[in-house]
N, C-alpha and C positions, 0 to 999 in steps of 0.2 A: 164153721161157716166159711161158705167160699171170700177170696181176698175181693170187692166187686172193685176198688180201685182203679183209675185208667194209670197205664205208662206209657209215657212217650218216650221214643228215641231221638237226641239230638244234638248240633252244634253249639259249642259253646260260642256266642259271636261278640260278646264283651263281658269281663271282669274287675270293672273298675270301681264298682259299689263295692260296700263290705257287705260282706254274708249275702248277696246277692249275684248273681249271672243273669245273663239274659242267655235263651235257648232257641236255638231258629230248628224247627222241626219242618223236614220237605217230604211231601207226600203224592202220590201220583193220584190224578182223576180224570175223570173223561167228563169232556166239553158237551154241557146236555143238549145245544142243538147240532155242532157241526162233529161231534164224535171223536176230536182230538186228544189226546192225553198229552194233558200237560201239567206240569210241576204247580204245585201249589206249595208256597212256605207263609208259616206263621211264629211267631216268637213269644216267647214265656220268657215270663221273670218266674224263675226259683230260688229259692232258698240254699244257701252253699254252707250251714254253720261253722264247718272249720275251713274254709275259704281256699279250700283245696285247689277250685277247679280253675286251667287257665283256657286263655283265646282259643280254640281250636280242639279244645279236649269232645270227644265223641261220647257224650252222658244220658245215664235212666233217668228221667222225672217219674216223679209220681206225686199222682193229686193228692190235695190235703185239704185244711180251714183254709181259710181266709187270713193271712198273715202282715197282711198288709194293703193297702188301698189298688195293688196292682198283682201283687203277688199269691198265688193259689197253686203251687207246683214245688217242690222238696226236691232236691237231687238225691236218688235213693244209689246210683254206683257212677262211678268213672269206667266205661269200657274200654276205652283208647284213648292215650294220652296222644299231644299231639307232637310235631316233629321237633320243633321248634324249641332252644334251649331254655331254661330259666334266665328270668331279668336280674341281675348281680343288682341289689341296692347299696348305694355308696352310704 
């Protein structure tokens, strides 16, 4: 049976929940009266369980249950890490 699953591609834009990200996905559309294309972004909370992902990391979602009152979206990979070093905890 086909996967029918959706995936989003996106920025990681905070990692300060545990087991949680939030995911800013930007997508291009055209303005349905004046014909513009312009950026549309929207943000997901997914699910991180080993809390891998940091600020800026470039990641797969993909839908799932219900996991929480906000939460509907899993991080299934990390495709790009982002530049920016690891935080040293004292």
């Amino acid at each position: 049976m086909r996967e029918r699953r959706k995936r989003l591609v996106g920025r990681v834009v905070s990692d300060k929940m545990q087991k949680t990200v939030v995911v800013q996905v930007e997508r291009t559309r055209r303005h349905p009266l004046y014909g513009k294309v312009v950026r549309v972004r929207k943000k997901y909370y997914a699910h991180d369980e080993e809390n891998s992902c940091r600020t800026g990391d470039l990641v797969r979602i993909v839908e799932s249950r219900p996991l929480s009152r906000l939460k509907r979206w899993v991080v299934e990979e990390i495709l790009e890490r982002s530049e920016r070093p690891e935080e040293v905890v004292a």
